[in-house]
Structure formats: structure tokens, C-alpha cells
C-alpha positions as CSV (number, residue, x, y, z in Angstrom):
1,X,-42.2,-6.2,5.1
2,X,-41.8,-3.4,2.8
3,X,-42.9,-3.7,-0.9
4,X,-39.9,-4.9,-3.5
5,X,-38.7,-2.3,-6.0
6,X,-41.1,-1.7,-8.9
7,X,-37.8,-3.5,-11.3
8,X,-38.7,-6.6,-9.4
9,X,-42.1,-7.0,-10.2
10,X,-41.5,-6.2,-14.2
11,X,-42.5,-8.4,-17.0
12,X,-38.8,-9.4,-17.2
13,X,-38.5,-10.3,-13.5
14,X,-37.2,-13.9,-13.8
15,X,-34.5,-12.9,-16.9
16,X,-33.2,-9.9,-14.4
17,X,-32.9,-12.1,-11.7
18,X,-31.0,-15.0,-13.8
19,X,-28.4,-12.7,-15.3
20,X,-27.5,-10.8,-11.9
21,X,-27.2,-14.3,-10.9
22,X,-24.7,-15.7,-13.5
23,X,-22.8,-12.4,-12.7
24,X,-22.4,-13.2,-9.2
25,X,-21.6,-16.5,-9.4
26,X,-19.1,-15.5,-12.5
27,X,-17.4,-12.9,-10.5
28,X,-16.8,-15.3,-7.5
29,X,-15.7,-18.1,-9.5
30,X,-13.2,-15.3,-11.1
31,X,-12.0,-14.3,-8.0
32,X,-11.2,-18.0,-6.5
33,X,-9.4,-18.9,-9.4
34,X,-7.5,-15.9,-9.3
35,X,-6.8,-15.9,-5.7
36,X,-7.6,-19.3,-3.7
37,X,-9.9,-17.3,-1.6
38,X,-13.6,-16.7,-1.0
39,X,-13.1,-15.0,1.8
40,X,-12.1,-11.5,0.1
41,X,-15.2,-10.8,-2.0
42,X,-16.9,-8.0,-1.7
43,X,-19.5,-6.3,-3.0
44,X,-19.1,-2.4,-3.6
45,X,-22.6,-0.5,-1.7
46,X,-21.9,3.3,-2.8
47,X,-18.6,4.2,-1.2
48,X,-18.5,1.2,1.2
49,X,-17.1,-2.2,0.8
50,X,-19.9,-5.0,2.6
51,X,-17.8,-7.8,3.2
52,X,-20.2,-11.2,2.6
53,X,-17.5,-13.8,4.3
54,X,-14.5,-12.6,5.9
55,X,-13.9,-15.1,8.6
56,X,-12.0,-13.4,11.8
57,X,-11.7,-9.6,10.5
58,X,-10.5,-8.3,13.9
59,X,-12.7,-5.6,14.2
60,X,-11.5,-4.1,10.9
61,X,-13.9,-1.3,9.7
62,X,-15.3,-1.3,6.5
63,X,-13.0,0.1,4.2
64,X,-13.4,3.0,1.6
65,X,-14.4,2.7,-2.2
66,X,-10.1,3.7,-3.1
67,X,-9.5,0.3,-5.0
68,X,-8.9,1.9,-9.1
69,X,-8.0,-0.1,-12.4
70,X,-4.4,-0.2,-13.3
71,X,-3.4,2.1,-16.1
72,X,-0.1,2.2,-16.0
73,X,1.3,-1.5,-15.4
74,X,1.1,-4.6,-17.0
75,X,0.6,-7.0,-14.5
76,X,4.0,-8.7,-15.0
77,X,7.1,-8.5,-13.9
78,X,9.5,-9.2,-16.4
79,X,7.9,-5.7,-17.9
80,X,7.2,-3.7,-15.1
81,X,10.0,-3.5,-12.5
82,X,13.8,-4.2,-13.2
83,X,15.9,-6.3,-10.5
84,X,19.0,-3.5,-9.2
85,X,20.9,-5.3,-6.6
86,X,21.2,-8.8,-5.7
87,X,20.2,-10.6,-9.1
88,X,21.1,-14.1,-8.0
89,X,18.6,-13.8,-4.8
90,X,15.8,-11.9,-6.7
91,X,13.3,-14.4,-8.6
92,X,10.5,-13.6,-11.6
93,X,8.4,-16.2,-11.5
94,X,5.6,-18.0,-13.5
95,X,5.7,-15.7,-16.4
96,X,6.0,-12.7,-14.3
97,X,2.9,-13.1,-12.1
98,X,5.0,-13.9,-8.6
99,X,8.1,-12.2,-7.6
100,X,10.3,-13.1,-5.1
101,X,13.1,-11.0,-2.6
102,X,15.8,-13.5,-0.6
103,X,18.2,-12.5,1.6
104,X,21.2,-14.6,3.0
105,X,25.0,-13.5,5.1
106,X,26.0,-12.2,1.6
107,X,23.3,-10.1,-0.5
108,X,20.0,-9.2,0.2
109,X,18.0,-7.9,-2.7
110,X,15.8,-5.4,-4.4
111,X,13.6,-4.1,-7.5
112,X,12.8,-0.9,-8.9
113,X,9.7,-0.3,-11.2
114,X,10.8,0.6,-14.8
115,X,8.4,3.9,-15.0
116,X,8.8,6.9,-13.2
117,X,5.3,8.2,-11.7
118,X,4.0,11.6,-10.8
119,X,1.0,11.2,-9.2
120,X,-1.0,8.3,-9.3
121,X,-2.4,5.1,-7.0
122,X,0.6,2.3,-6.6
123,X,-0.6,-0.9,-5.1
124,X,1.5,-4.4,-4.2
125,X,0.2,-7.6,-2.2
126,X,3.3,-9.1,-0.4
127,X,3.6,-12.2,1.5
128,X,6.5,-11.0,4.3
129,X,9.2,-13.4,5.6
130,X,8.0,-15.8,7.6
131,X,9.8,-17.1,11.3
132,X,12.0,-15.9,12.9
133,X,12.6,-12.8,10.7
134,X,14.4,-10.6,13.7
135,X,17.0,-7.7,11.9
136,X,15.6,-8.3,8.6
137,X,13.6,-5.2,7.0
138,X,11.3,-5.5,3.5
139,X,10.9,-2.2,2.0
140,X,8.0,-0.3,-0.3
141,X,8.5,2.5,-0.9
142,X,8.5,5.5,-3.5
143,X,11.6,8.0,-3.8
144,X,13.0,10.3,-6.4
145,X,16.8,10.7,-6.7
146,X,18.8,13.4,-4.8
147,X,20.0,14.9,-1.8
148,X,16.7,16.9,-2.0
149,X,14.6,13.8,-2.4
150,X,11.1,13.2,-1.8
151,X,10.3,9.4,-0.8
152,X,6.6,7.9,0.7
153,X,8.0,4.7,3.0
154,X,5.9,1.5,3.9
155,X,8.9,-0.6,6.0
156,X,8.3,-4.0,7.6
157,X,10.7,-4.5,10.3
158,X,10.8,-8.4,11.7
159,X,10.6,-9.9,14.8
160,X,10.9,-12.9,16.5
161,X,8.8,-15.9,15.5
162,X,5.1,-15.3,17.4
163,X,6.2,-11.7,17.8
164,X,4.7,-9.1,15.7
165,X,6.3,-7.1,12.9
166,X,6.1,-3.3,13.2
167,X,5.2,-1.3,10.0
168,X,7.4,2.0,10.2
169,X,6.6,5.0,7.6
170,X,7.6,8.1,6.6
171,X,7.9,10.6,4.6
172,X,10.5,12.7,2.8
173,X,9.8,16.2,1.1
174,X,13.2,17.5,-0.3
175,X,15.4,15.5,1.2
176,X,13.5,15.8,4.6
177,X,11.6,12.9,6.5
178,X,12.0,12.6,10.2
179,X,7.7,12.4,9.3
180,X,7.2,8.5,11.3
181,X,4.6,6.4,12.5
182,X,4.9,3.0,13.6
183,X,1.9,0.3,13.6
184,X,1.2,-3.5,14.5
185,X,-1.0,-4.9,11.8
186,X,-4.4,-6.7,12.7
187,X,-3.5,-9.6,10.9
188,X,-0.4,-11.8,10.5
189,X,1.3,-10.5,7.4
190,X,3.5,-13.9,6.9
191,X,0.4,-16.4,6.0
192,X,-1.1,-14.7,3.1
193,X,-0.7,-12.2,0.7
194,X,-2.0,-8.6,1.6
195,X,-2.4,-5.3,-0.3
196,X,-0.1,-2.0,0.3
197,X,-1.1,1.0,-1.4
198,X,0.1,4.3,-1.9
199,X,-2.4,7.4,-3.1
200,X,-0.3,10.3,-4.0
201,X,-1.9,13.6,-5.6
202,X,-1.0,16.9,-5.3
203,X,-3.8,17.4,-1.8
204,X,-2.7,14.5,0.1
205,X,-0.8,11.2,0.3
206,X,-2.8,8.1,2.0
207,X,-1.5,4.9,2.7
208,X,-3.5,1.4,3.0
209,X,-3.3,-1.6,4.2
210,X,-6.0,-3.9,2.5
211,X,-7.6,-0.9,1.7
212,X,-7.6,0.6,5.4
213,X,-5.7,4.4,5.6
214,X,-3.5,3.9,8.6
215,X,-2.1,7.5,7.3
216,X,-2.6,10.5,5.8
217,X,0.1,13.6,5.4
218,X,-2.1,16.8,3.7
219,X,-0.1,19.3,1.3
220,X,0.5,22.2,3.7
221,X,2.5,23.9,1.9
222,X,0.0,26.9,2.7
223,X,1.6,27.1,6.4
224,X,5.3,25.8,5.6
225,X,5.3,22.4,5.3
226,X,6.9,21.3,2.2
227,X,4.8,18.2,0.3
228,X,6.0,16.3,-2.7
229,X,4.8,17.9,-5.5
230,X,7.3,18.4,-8.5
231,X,9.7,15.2,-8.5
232,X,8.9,12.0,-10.6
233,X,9.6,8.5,-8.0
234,X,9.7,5.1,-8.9
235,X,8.4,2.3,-7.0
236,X,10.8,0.1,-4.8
237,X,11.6,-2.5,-3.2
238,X,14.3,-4.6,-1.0
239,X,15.4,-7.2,1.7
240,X,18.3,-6.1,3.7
241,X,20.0,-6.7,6.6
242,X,19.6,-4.1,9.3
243,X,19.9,-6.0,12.4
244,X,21.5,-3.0,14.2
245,X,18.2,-1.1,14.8
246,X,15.8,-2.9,13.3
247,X,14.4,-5.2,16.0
248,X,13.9,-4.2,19.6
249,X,15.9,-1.4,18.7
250,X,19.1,-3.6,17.6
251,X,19.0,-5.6,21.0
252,X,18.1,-9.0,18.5
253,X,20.4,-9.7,15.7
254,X,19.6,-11.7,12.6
255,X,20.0,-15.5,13.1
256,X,21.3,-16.8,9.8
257,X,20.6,-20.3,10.4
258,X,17.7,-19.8,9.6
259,X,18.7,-17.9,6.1
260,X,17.9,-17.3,3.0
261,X,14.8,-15.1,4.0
262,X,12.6,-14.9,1.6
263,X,9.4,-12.4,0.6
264,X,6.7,-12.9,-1.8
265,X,5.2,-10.3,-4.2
266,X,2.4,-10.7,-6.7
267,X,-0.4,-8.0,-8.5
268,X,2.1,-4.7,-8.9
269,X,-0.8,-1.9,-10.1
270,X,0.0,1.5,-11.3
271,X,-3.1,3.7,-11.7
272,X,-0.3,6.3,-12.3
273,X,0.7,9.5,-14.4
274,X,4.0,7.7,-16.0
275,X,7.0,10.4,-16.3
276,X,9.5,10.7,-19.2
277,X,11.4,13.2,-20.5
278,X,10.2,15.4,-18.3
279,X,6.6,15.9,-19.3
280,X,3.4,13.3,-18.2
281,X,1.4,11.0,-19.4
282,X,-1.7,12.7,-17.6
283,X,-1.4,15.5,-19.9
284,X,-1.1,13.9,-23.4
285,X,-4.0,14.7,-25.3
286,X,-3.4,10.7,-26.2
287,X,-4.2,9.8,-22.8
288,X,-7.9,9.9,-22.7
289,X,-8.5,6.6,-20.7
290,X,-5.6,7.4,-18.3
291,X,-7.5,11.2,-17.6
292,X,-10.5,9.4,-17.2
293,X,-8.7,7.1,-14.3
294,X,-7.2,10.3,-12.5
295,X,-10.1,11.8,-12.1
296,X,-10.6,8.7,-9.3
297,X,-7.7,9.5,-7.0
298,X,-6.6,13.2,-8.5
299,X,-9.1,15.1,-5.7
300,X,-8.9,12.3,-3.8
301,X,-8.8,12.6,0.1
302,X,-11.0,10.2,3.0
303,X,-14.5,10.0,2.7
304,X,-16.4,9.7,6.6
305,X,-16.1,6.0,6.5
306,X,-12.4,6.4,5.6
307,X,-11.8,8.8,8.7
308,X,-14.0,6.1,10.6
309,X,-11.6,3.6,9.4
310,X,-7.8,5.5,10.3
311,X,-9.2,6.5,13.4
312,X,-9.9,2.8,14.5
313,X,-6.3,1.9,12.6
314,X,-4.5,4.5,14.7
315,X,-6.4,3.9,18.2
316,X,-5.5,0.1,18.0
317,X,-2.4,-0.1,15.8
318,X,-0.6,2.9,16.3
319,X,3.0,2.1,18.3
320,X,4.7,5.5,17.3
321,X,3.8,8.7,16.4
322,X,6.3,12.0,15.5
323,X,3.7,14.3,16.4
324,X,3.2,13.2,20.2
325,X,7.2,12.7,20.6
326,X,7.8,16.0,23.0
327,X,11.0,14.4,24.3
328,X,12.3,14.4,20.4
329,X,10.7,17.7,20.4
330,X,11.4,19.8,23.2
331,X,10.8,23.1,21.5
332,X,7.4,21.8,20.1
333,X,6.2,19.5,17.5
334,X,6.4,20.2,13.7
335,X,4.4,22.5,12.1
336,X,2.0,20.1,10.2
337,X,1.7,18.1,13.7
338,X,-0.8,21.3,15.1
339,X,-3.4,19.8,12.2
340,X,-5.7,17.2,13.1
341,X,-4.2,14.4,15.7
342,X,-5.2,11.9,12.3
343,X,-4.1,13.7,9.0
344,X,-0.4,14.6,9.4
């Protein structure tokens, strides 16, 4: 057995050991009464997240060091998003910590965050619809205004009950998408809450599920490919109806005896560059902790475990992907499509 690091063997030895314990046990106790569960913590080793008791996991990789503090959120509701369609089916819950999307044969609903962001790390744990949830889709996304819009999609389409749901995104760069890619999850998205994040910076935008990429697009604006750069989004998100493609490609319509559908959100996080009146918040002089934060997810792109962990994501999960579509293609696949098989 090797010899224990010369800190271990200090005068001090048995104080160390007591406080790393109490901070241990603090942060655990922190994290169950915050969350019901044990089974998320996780300890932070360098770039890599160890997982100490996960239960069933899948075969999920470890997953990259791209959690950040929120800068440019509160943490509740009632301040941070504003309900825009379907008020009497949209519900802000327990002083803003829960909120909740329904959707029945007369409205569905939806929110939109009261900041505009350019640039930044959004993140949202959702609880999806539960059931038979066949022709029902709950959006996440981020979009500007405009025919010439830029918008970064996560879409949960349902399925029948025991069936999975398919996670379809894309992306829009002046008022272009056409940019999808399909995947199953690894985990039933209906029993718990789980995190969807968006990292947007000027290199790349990277999307996560529980802190997985299942998808990078790269700024290629060097070889023609435009990439959202230049217009402020805000964060939303619906329940709708859209039995007509969503399921099976529209063969299974929405049953509504089993109406009102209902999704669960909690833990809205903005580690974001807040935009208004037309300058940002990331360059106020005033703004000194918020520089600090960019400096986390401004460069950021995947580090080797993260390109261990979409390549796993994409070999497993991956239903559909625009870049291997010939037949939509005939004339050859986009431009950004030629890059690596994992980065458009």
C-alpha cells in the first residue's frame, strides 16, 4: 500500500479529518433535503463527475465538469418567467419553486423567461407528462423574434404509455433550422425530475441531458454556415397539441380521456449575459461577478470525457440525424454536416 499524503500525517490530522467530514455529511444532508434523493450526489474529481450511488445508470458515462452557478435568475418563478398563453392551465407553485404546464381539448399552455439572454448557460429540470401522452409535445427551447430568427430547440414528443418519448432538436440561425436530431433517452423522463441545459457562446452551442452532450453545432461561420451570434432569445416553454405529426408520424392521435396533461418544472438557472436595451450585462463594468461566471462557459467546448460521453449518447440514443439523411439530401448533405460525424 502506498504511503498517505504528507497532509495526513500532520499535527492537525484528526481536526482535518473532522471538518472534511461535517462537510460531507452537510453537503449530503443539503442535497436530500433539497431534492428527496441520495442517489444524485456527486463528487467533482478535476473535470469528472464520480458518481458514489447512482443505482441503475444505464451505462451512462461520466459526465463533464459543465454544471455553473446561476447569475442571472432567481430561483423563482413568479420573478423569473411570465405565463403568455393559457393562464388558467399554467400553475406557480409553492412560492415559485415548482411550475406547472397542463394541457386539455381547449388550451394548452406556455412561459417565457422575463430576460432576454445573449450568451450564457440556461438550465431546467422537468418532470414530462406522464401515460399515455401520444400527440402531445413539451417544448424548451430558446428563440429570438423574427422571420430571421435564431432558436436552440429541446422538444419532447409523447408516446404511448410503456413507449418511449423521442427528444427532437434543432437549430435555427436566421430564420433557418431544418438542423435535427432525434434521441430516446436512457431513462424514463415521466418518474422524476431531470436536467436540460443549453450552453450557448459565440464557438459552439452544446446541449445536455443530466449533464450528458447529446449535441454539439460549432460556429462555422468560417466556411458558410451561419451560427447565432447577434440576436438576444428568451427562454421558453409550452404544452401543445400536435397530434398530426407528433407521434408515429401522426398515425396516433391524442386521447383526451385521459386529459388535462400535465408537466412539471422546478430549478430555472440562468448563468447568462441578460440583454436590454440593446447593450449586455457581460460588459458592464458593474458586472464583475457575472464576468467572473462567463469565463466558465464563454470558451467553452467538450473536454475528452465530454466527447467520450456524446459519442456513447449518439451510438445508443441517436434515432435521427440530418447529416446522414441522403434521401432529404440528394444533392449532398449540408455544409457543416462534412465536419466531424459528432459536432454538427
Amino acid at each position: 500500500m502506498s504511503a498517505m499524503p504528507s497532509f495526513f500525517s500532520s499535527k492537525t490530522n484528526s481536526k482535518m479529518l473532522l471538518m472534511l467530514a461535517m462537510m460531507f455529511m452537510t453537503s449530503v444532508l443539503v442535497l436530500f433535503l433539497t431534492t428527496g434523493n441520495l442517489g444524485q450526489f456527486a463528487l467533482f474529481s478535476n473535470s469528472r463527475v464520480v458518481k458514489l450511488k447512482t443505482g441503475k445508470t444505464s451505462g451512462a458515462p461520466e459526465v463533464s465538469k459543465l454544471r455553473q452557478t446561476p447569475v442571472a435568475s432567481t430561483g423563482d418563478f413568479n420573478q423569473d418567467v411570465e405565463i403568455y398563453f393559457g393562464e388558467e392551465q399554467a400553475k406557480i407553485l409553492d412560492n415559485g419553486r415548482f411550475l406547472t404546464l397542463s394541457l386539455d381539448n381547449k388550451s394548452g399552455s406556455g412561459f417565457q423567461s422575463r430576460n432576454e439572454y445573449l450568451f450564457g448557460r440556461i438550465d431546467m429540470q422537468i418532470k414530462l407528462v406522464s401515460g399515455n401522452s401520444a400527440g402531445t409535445v413539451t417544448t424548451y427551447y430558446l428563440s429570438s423574434l423574427g422571420s430571421r430568427h435564431d432558436e436552440i430547440d429541446f422538444e419532447f414528443l409523447g408516446n404511448l404509455s410503456g413507449q418511449p418519448y423521442t427528444v427532437h432538436t434543432n437549430i435555427f440561425s436566421q430564420g433557418k433550422g431544418g438542423r435535427e436530431q432525434q434521441f430516446h433517452l436512457w431513462f424514463d423522463p415521466t418518474i422524476a425530475f431531470h436536467t436540460y441545459s443549453i450552453v450557448w457562446n459565440p464557438q459552439c452551442i452544446i446541449l445536455l441531458v443530466d449533464d450528458i452532450p447529446i449535441r454539439v453545432f460549432n460556429n462555422n461561420e468560417a466556411i458558410g454556415v451561419p451560427f447565432p451570434t447577434s440576436q438576444a432569445m428568451r427562454v421558453y416553454s409550452s404544452l401543445w397539441n400536435a397530434d398530426e405529426w407528433a407521434t408515429q408520424g401522426g398515425r396516433v392521435k391524442t386521447d383526451w380521456t385521459k386529459a388535462p396533461f400535465t408537466a412539471y418544472y422546478r430549478n430555472f438557472k440562468a448563468n447568462a449575459c441578460v440583454y436590454s436595451s440593446g447593450s449586455s450585462s457581460c460588459d458592464s463594468s458593474n458586472s464583475t461577478s457575472l464576468m467572473v461566471s462567463t469565463q466558465t462557459w464563454g470558451p467553452q467546448k467538450l473536454d475528452s470525457q465530454g466527447k467520450k460521453s456524446i459519442r456513447w449518447a449518439q451510438k445508443n440514443f441517436m434515432i435521427y440525424n440530418y447529416c446522414t439523411d441522403y434521401k432529404r439530401f440528394p444533392e449532398g448533405v449540408p455544409t457543416e454536416c462534412k465536419q466531424s460525424r459528432y459536432m454538427q
